[in-house]
C-alpha positions as CSV (number, residue, x, y, z in Angstrom):
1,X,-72.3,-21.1,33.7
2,X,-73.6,-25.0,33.7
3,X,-71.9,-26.7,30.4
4,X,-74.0,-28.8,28.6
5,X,-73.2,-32.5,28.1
6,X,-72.5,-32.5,24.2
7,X,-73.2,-35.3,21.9
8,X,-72.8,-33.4,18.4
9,X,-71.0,-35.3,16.1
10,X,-68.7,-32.0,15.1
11,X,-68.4,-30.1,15.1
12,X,-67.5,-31.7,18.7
13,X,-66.8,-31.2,22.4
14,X,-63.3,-30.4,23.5
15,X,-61.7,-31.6,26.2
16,X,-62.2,-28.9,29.1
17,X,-58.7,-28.6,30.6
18,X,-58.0,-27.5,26.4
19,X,-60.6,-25.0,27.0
20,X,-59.9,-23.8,30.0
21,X,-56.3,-23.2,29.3
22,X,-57.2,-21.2,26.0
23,X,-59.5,-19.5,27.9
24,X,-56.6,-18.3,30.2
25,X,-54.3,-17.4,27.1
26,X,-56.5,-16.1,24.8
27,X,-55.7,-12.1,25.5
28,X,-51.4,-12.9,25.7
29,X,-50.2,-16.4,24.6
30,X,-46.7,-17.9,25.9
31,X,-45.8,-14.1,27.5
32,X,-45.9,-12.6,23.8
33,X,-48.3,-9.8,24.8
34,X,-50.5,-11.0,22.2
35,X,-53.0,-13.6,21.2
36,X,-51.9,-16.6,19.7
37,X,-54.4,-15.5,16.4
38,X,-52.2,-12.2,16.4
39,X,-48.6,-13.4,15.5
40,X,-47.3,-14.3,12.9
41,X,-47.2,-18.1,12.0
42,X,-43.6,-17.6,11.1
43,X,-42.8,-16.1,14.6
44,X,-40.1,-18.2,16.6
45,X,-42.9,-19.0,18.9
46,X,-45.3,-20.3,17.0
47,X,-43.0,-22.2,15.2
48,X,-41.9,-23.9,17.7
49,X,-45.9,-24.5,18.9
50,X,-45.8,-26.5,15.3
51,X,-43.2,-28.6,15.6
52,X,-44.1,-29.8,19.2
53,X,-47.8,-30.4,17.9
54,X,-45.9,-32.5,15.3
55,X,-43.9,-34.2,17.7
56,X,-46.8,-34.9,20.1
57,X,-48.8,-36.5,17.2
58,X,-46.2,-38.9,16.1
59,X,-45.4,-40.1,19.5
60,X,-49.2,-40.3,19.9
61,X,-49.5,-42.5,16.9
62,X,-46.0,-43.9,17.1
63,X,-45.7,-42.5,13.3
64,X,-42.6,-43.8,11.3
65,X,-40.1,-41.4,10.7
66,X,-40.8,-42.2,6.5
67,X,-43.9,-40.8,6.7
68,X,-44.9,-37.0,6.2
69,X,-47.1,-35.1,8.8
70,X,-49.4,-32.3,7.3
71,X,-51.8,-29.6,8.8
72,X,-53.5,-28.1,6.0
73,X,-56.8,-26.4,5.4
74,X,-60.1,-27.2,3.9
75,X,-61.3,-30.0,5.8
76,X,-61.4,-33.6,5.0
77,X,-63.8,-33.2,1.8
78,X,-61.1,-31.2,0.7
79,X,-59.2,-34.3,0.3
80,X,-61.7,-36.2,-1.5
81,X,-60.1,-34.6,-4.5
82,X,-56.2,-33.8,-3.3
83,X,-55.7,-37.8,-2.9
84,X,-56.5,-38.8,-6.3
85,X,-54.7,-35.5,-7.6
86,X,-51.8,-36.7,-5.5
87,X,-51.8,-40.9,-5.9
88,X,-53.1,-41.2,-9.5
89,X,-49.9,-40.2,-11.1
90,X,-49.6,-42.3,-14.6
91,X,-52.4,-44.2,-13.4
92,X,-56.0,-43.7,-14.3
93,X,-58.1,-46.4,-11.6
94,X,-58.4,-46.4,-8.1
95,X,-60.4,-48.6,-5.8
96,X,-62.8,-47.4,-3.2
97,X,-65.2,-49.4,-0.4
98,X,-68.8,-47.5,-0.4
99,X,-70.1,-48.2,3.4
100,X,-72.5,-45.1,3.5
101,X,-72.7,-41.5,3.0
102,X,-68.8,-39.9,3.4
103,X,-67.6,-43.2,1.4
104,X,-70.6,-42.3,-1.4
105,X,-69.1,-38.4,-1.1
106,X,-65.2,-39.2,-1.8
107,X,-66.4,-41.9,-4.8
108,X,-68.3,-38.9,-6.2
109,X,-65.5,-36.3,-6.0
110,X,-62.7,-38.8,-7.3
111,X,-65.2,-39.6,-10.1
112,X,-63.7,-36.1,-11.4
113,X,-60.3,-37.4,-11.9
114,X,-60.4,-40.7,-12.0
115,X,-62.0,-43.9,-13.1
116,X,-63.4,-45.2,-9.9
117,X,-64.3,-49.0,-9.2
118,X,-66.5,-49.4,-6.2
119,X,-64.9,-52.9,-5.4
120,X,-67.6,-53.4,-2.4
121,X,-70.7,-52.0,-1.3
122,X,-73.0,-52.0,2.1
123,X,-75.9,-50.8,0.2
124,X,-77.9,-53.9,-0.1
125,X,-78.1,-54.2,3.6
126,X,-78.9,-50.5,3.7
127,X,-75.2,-49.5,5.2
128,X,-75.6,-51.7,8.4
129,X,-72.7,-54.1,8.1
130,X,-69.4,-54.2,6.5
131,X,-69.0,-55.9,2.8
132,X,-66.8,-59.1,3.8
133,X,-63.6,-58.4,3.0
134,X,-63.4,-61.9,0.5
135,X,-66.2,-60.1,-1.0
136,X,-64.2,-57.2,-2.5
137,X,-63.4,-57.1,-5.8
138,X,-60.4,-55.2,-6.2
139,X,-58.1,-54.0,-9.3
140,X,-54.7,-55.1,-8.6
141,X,-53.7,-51.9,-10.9
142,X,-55.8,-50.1,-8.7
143,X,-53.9,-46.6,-7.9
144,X,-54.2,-46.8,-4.1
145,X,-57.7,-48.5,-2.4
146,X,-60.0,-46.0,-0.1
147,X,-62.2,-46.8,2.6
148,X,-63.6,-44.7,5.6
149,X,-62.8,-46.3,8.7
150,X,-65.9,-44.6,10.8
151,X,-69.1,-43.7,9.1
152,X,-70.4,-41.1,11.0
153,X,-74.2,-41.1,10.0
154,X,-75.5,-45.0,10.7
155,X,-72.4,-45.2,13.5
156,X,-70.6,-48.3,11.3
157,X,-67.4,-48.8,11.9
158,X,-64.3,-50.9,10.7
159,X,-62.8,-52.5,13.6
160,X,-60.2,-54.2,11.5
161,X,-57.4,-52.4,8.8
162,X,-58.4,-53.8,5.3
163,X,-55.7,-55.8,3.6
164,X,-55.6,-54.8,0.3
165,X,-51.5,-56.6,-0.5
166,X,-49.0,-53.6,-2.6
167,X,-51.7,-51.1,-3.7
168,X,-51.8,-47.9,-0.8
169,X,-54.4,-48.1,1.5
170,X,-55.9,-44.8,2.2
171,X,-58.7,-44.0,4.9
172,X,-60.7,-41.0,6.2
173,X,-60.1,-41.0,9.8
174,X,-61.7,-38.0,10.4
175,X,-63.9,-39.7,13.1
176,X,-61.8,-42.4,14.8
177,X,-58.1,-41.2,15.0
178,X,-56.8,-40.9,17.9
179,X,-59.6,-42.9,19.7
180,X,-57.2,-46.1,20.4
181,X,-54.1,-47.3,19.0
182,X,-53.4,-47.3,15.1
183,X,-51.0,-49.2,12.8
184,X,-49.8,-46.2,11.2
185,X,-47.5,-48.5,8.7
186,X,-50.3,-50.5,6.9
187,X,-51.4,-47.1,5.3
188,X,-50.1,-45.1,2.1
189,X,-52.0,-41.9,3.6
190,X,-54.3,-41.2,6.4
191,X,-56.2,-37.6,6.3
192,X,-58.8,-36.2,9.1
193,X,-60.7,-33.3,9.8
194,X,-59.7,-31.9,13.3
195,X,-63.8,-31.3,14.8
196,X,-64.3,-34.7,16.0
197,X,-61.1,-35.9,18.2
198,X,-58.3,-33.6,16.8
199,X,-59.2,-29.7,17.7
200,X,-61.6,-27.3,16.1
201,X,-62.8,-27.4,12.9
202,X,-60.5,-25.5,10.0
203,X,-57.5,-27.8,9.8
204,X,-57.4,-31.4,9.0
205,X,-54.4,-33.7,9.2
206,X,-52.9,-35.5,6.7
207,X,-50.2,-38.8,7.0
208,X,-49.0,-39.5,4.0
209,X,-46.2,-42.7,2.9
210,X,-42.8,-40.6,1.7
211,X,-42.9,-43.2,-1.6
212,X,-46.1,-41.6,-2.7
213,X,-44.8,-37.9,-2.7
214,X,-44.1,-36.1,-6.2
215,X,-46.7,-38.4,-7.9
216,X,-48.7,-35.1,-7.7
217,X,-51.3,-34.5,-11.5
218,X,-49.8,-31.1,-12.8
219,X,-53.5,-29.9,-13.1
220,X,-53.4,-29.8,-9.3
221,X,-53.0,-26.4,-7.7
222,X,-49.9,-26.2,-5.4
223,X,-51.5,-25.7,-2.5
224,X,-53.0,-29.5,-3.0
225,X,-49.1,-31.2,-3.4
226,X,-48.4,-33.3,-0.7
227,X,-44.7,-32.5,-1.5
228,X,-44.4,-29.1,-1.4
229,X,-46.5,-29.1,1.4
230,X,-43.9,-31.4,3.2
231,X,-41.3,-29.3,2.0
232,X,-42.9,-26.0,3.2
233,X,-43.7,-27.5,6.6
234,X,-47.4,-27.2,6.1
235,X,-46.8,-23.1,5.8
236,X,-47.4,-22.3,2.3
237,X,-49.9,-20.0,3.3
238,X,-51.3,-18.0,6.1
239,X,-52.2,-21.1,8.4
240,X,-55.2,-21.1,11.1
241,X,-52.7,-20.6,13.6
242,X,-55.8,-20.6,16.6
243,X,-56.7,-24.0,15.0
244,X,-53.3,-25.0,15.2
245,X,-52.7,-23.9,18.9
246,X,-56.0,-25.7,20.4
247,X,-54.6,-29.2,18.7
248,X,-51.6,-29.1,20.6
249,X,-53.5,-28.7,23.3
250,X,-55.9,-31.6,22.7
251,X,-52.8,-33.6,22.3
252,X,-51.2,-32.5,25.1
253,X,-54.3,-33.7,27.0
254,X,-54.3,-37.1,25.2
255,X,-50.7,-38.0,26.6
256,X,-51.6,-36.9,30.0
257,X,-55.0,-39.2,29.9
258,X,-52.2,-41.9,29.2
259,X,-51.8,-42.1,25.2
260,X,-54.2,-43.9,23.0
261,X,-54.1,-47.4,24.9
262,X,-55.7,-45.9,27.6
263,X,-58.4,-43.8,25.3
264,X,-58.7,-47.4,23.8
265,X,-59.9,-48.8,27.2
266,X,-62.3,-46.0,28.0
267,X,-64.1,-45.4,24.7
268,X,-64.9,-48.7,24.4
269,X,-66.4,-48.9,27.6
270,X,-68.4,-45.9,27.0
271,X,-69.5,-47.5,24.0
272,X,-70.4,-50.7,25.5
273,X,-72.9,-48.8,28.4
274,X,-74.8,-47.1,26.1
275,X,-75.1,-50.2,23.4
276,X,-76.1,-52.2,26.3
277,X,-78.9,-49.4,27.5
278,X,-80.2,-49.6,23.9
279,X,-80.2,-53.6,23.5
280,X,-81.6,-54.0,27.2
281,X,-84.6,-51.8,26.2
282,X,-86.9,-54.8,25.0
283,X,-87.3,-52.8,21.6
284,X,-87.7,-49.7,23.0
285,X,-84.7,-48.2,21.8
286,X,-82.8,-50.0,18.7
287,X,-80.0,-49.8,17.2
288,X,-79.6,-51.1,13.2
289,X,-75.7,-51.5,12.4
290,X,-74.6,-55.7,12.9
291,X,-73.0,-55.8,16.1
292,X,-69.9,-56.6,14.8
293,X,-69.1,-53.4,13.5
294,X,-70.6,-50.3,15.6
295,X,-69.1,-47.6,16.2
296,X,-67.3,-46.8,19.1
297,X,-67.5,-43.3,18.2
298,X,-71.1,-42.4,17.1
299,X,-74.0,-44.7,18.5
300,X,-77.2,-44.3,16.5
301,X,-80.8,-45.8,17.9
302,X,-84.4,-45.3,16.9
303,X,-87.2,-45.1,19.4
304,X,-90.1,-46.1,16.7
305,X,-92.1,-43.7,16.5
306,X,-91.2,-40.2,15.7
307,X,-93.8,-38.4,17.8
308,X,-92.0,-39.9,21.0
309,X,-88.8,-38.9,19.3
310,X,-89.7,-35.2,19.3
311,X,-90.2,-35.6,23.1
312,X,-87.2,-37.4,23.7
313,X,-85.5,-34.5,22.4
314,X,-87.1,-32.2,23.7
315,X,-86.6,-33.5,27.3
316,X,-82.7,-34.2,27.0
317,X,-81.9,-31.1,25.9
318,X,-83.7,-29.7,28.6
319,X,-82.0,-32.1,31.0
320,X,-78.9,-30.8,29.2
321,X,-78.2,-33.3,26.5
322,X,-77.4,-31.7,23.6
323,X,-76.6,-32.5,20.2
324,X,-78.4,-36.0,19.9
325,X,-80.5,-35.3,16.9
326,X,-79.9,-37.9,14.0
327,X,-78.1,-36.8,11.0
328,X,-81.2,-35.6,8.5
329,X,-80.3,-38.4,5.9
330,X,-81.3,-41.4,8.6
331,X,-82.9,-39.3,11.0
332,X,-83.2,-40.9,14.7
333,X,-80.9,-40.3,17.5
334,X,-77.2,-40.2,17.4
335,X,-74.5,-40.0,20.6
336,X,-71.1,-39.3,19.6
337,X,-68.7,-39.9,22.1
338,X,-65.1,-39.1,21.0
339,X,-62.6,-38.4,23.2
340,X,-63.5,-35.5,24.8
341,X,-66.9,-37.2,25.9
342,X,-66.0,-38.9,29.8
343,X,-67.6,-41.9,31.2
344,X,-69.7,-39.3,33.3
345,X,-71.5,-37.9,30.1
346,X,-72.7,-41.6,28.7
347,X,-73.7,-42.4,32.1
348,X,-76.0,-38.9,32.4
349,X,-77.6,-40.4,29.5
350,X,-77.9,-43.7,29.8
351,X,-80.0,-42.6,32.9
352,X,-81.8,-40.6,30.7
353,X,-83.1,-42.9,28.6
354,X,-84.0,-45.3,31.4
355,X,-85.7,-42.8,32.3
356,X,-87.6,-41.6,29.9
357,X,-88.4,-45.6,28.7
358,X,-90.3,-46.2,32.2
359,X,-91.9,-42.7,31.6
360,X,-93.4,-43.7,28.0
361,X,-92.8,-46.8,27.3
């Protein structure tokens, strides 16, 4: 079987070696007889699969040891409403930074529980740059302050941590952790969904300051508590134990790639060969977002005209490009290229597009 190159923005290609080696244990797992889907998650084994995926992701991240480390379920949406049902406590505001369409989705959700003060917004330049940070108008009473780091849709990205003084700084990292190095200590709580560099989709991590335990809303349900998650080891319910298993493996391929320093190095130079396909195209290609802030992880162009973009879909996919069809809100074309996504895979279509420019351009 020929594997396709895969550009979908999640979910998201997995490293093979992860693959391959689940592929080898999927009918008996670590010499239980079983597959790892088949045992309990409060087996000896697969406890001790947990705590080594725990371990692997705070060396990974060089997380302080007064910080909490959560696998839970539901997907990072579902945190859209467990952070204000966790941070709010006796207070009623909480500041968030709108730079396009997961930012727009959290402000909605939090709107349930609390007041919400947009304190800087990208949408006069149509989400293509980032708000200047002396531009923000935050609430010093302000709860904690949210941004997302990576907006997956136009491919803008933060390449700088927000200071934002003594109120919690909280991000959606679901599409940039563990893509380079990260200052785990400016942050009150970091939570991402596993489909884009963590695992498969069905369990998203959560890092959360041990200060801002136990300020949990009584209304939530106790599944959504931060601290009796951390107390209950992220096992106060049936967990996605397959889930679980393939992120340790996609860790355990990140610290044999060397660690995030060296996925730092490389994902940056897969995102400048493909920027620098798209800018070297005379206008053939384009790409929107201020240079200053694209994305290293999802790099959105437009060919123009939307009858050549049906074609140039329709020829990389059967060139083996898959996944490269803009998100329906912006339309165009979007390459994501986490982690799993090698130098190789960018080059294959950078040659595409070359390609297919002298072709109909």
């Amino acid at each position: 079987m020929t594997r396709a190159i895969n550009f979908s923005a999640g979910p998201a290609a997995l490293p093979l070696p992860a693959l391959q080696q689940a592929k080898e244990e999927l009918l008996d797992w670590n010499s239980v007889g079983a597959s790892v889907m088949e045992i309990s998650h409060r087996s000896r084994e697969f406890m001790d699969l947990a705590q080594q995926t725990e371990t692997d992701l705070r060396e990974l991240l060089t997380i302080p040891q007064d910080y909490s480390v959560l696998f839970v379920q539901g997907g990072a949406q579902t945190q859209f409403s467990m952070v204000p049902l966790n941070l709010l406590s006796d207070k009623n505001e909480a500041d968030y930074i709108d730079t396009g369409y997961w930012s727009q989705l959290a402000i909605k959700e939090a709107r349930r529980y609390a007041e919400v003060n947009v304190a800087a917004s990208a949408e006069a330049n149509g989400f293509t740059d980032i708000p200047r940070r002396d531009s923000w108008q935050l609430n010093p009473d302000a709860a904690y302050v949210h941004y997302t780091p990576n907006e997956t849709i136009t491919g803008v990205e933060f390449h700088w941590i927000p200071d934002v003084g003594e109120v919690p700084l909280v991000a959606d990292m679901s599409s940039t952790i563990l893509s380079r190095p990260l200052d785990v200590g400016r942050y009150g709580l970091i939570y991402a969904g596993a489909q884009k560099n963590i695992g498969p989709a069905g369990i998203t991590v959560v890092i959360v300051r041990h200060d801002l335990l136990g300020r949990t809303s009584k209304s939530a349900p106790k599944l959504f508590d931060y601290q009796q998650q951390t107390k209950a080891g992220s096992m106060m319910n049936t967990v996605p134990t397959f889930n679980w298993y393939m992120v340790s493996l996609v860790l355990k391929w990140l610290k044999q790639q060397g660690g995030l320093s060296r996925m730092g190095e490389v994902n940056q130079r897969k995102a400048r060969t493909l920027y620098e396909c798209i800018d070297e195209s005379g206008g053939f290609y384009r790409n929107r977002i201020a240079k200053k802030c694209r994305s290293w992880m999802n790099v959105t162009f437009d060919l123009g005209d939307s009858g050549v973009e049906s074609v140039f879909l329709e020829e990389s996919e059967r060139a083996g490009l898959i996944g490269l069809k803009g998100h329906r809100a912006v339309g165009g074309m979007r390459a994501s290229i986490y982690n799993a996504m090698p130098q190789s895979g960018v080059d294959v279509l950078v040659n595409f597009m070359q390609d297919f420019q002298a072709r109909h351009g």
